[in-house]
C-alpha positions in Angstrom: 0.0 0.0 0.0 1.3 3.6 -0.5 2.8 5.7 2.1 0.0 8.1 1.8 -2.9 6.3 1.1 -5.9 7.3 3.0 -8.3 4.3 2.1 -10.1 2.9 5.5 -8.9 0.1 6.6 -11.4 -0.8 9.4 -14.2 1.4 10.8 -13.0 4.9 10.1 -9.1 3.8 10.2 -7.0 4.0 7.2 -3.6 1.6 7.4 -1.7 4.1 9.2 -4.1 4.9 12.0 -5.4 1.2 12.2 -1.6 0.3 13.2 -1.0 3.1 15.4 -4.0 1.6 17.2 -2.6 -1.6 17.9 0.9 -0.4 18.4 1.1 0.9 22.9 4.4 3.0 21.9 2.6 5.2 20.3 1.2 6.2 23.8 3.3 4.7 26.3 7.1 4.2 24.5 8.9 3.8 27.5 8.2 0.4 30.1 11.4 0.6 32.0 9.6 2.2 35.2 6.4 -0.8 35.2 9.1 -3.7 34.8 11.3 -2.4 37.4 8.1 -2.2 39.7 7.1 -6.3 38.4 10.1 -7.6 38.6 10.4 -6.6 42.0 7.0 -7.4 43.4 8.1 -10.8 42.0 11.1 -11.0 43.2 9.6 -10.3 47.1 6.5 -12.6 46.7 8.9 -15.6 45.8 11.1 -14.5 48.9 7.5 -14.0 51.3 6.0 -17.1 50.0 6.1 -20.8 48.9 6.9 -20.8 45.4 7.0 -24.0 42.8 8.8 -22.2 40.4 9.2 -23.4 36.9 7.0 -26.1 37.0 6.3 -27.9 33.9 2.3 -28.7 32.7 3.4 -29.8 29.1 6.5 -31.4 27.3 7.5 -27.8 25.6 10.4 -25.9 27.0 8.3 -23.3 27.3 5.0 -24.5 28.6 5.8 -24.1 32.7 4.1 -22.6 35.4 4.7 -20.5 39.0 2.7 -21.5 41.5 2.5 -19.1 44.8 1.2 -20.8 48.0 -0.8 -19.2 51.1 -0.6 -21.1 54.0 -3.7 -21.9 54.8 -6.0 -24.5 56.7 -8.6 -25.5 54.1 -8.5 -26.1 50.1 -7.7 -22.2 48.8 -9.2 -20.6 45.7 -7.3 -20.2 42.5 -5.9 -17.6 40.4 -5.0 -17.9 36.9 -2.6 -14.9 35.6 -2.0 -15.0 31.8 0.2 -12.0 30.9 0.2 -9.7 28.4 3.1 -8.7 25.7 1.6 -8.3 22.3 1.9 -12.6 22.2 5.8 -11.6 21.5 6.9 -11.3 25.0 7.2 -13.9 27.7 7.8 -11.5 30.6 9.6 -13.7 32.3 10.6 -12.9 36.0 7.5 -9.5 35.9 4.5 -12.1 36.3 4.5 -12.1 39.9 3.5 -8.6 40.0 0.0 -9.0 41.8 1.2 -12.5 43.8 1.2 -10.6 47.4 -1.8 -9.4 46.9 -3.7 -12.6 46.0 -1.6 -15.0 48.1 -2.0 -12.9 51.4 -5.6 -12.8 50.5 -5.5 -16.3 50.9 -5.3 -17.4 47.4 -2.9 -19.7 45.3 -1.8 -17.8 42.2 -0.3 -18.7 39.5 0.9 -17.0 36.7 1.3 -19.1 33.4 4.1 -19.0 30.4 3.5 -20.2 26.7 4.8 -19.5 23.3 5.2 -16.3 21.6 5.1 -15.3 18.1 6.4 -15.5 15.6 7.8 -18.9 17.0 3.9 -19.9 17.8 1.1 -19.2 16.2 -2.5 -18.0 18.6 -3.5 -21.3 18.0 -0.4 -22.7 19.8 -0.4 -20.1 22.4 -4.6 -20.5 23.3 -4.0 -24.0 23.0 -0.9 -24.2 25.8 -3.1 -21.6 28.4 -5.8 -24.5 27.8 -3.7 -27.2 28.6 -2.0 -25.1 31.6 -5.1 -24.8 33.1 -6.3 -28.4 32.6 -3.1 -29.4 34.3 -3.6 -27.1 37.5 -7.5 -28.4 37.9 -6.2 -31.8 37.6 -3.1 -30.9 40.6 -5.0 -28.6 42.3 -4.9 -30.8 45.4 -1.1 -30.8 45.4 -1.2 -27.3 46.3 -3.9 -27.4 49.0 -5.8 -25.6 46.4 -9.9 -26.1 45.5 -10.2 -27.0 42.4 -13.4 -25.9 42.7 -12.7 -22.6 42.7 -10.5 -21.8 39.2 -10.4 -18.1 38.8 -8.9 -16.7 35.7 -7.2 -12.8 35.4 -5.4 -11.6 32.6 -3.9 -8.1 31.0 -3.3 -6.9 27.2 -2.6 -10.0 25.2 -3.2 -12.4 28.5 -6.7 -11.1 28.7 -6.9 -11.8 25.0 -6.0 -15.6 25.9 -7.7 -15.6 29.4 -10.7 -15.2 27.6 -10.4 -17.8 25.4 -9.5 -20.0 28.3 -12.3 -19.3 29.6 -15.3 -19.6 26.8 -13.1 -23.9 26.8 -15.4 -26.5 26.1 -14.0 -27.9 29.2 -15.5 -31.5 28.3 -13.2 -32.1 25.9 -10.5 -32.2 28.5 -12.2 -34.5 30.8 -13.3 -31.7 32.7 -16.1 -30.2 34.5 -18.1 -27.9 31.9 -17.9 -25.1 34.9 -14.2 -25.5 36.2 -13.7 -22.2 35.4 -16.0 -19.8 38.2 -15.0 -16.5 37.3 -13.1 -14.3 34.6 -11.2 -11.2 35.3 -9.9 -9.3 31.9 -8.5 -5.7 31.6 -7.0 -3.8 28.0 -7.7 -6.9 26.0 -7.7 -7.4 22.2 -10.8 -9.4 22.4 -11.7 -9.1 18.6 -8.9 -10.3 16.5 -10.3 -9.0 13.1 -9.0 -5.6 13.4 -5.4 -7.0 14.5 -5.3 -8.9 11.5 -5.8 -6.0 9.3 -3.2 -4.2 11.9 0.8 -4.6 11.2 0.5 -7.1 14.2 -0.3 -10.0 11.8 3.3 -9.1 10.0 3.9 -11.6 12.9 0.9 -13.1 13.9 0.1 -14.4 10.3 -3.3 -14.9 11.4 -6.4 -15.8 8.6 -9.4 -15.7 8.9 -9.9 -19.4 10.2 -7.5 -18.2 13.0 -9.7 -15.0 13.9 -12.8 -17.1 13.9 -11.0 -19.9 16.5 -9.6 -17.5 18.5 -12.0 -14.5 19.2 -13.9 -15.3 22.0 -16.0 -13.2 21.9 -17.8 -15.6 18.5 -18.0 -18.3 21.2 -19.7 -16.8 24.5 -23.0 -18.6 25.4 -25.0 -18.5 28.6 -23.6 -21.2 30.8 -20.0 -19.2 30.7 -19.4 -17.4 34.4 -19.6 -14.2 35.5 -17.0 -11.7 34.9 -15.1 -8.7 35.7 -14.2 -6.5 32.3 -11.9 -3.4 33.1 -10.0 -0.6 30.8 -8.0 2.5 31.3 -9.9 5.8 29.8 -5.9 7.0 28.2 -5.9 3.5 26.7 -5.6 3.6 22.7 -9.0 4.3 21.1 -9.1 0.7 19.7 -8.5 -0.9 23.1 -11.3 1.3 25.0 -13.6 0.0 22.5 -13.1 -3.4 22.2 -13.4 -3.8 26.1 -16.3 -1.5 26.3 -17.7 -4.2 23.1 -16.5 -7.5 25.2 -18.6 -6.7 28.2 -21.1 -5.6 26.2 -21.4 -9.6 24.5 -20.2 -11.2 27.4 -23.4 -9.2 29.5 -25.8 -10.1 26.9 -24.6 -13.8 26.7 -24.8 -14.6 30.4 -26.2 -11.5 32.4 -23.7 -11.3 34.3 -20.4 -8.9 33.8 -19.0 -6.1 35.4 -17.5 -2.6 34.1 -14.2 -1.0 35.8 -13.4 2.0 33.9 -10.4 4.2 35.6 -10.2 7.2 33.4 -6.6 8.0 34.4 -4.9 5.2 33.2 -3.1 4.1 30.7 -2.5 0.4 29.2 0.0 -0.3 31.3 -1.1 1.6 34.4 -3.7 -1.5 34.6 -1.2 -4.3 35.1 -0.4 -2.2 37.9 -4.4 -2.0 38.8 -4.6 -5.9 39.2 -2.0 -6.0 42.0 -3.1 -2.6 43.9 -4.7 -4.2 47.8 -6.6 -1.5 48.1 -8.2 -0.9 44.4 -11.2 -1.1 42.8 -10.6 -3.9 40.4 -8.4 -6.2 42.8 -11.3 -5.8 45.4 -13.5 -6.9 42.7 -11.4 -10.0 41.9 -11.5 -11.1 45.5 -15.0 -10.9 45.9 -15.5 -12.9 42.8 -13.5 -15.3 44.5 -15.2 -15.1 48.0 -12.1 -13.7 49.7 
């Protein structure tokens, strides 16, 4: 396409301003201050807690798993992080970032790795989180955890495969159709049409077999749980409305969703958001989980 042509892309984007909108730097181009922050919340809630560290839930080098432990007297709840990095990032040593505040809540979190691109395709990656999480209901026990009680929380890209974690025909794994009780998503790409018309899929190489798969938003139906659907007002344009459209067809699907808009933040201000004790979404994560 030429530099300077104006034709729209998607809604009223041409190919210029449909990238910029699926492109954070173009708000937020420097993440030095937020990782040093994750990485050492991590850091302290591995020190402050038990810790299986790197534990393996497939054969792939990269499909392993943290699990933080409260010490507790009964079976504890469960909290699934998936985190985010445009699917190119594995963030490894920053996903701890909200542990403390989960695990001192009395929870068991745990925060998941998988693929990236352009190594793995969103098949791959949606595919690994599913397995993950069929691997920590089926160990759940091992960790004096309830298996009952599988929560699932994810940011950017993570929320983009919580949610698809979520809307799992759980059947198919031998599984409870409700092992999942509760989803908790904030600054998700919920819709992947517009990211395949974006410079994304110069990595992502998605068609539209793969948008159909992988948008959960084409699979929601009324038996899924209720859930907690959060966004930043400085966020990009694209990601306001595409949470604002997930709630929207996760509400009318199962009656049941939540809005948490914080009209300060940016993308990245909401990774913070999930781990704050005191704030508005965490509270509503923990009492989605009863705690």
């Amino acid at each position: 396409m030429h530099l300077f042509d104006m034709t729209k892309i998607y809604l009223e984007y041409d190919q210029a301003q449909l990238d910029a909108q699926y492109d954070q730097a173009t708000l937020v181009p420097d993440l030095s201050d937020y990782h040093v922050r994750w990485t050492l919340r991590t850091k302290l809630a591995k020190e402050r807690y038990e810790c299986n560290e790197l534990l393996a839930y497939g054969n792939h080098a990269d499909e392993w798993m943290d699990v933080y432990r409260p010490k507790v007297v009964g079976p504890a709840p469960i909290l699934v992080f998936f985190h985010g990095g445009a699917w190119l990032s594995q963030q490894i040593g920053l996903t701890g970032n909200a542990a403390e505040t989960y695990v001192s809540a009395g929870a068991v979190y745990i925060a998941v790795n998988f693929s990236v691109a352009p190594s793995a395709s969103l098949d791959v990656m949606v595919g690994q989180c599913r397995e993950a999480t069929a691997f920590i209901a089926r160990n759940a026990h091992t960790w004096n955890a309830d298996v009952r009680r599988i929560y699932l929380v994810g940011h950017s890209s993570g929320a983009h495969l919580a949610s698809n974690v979520a809307v799992t025909d759980w059947a198919a794994h031998g599984l409870a159709g409700d092992t999942i009780k509760g989803l908790a998503v904030t600054s998700g790409p919920y819709d992947l049409e517009p990211v395949k018309l974006s410079k994304r899929n110069t990595y992502l190489h998605l068609d539209q077999g793969g948008v159909d798969r992988n948008s959960a938003g084409k699979h929601l139906h009324a038996a899924l749980p209720p859930a907690v659907a959060a966004w930043g007002g400085k966020e990009l344009i694209e990601f306001q409305r595409q949470s604002a459209a997930f709630a929207s067809a996760w509400e009318t699907a199962t009656g049941s969703v939540q809005r948490l808009i914080f009209p300060e933040n940016n993308h990245f201000d909401q990774c913070d958001e999930i781990a704050k004790p005191d704030g508005k979404l965490t509270r509503a994560i923990l009492a989605m989980m009863g705690l």
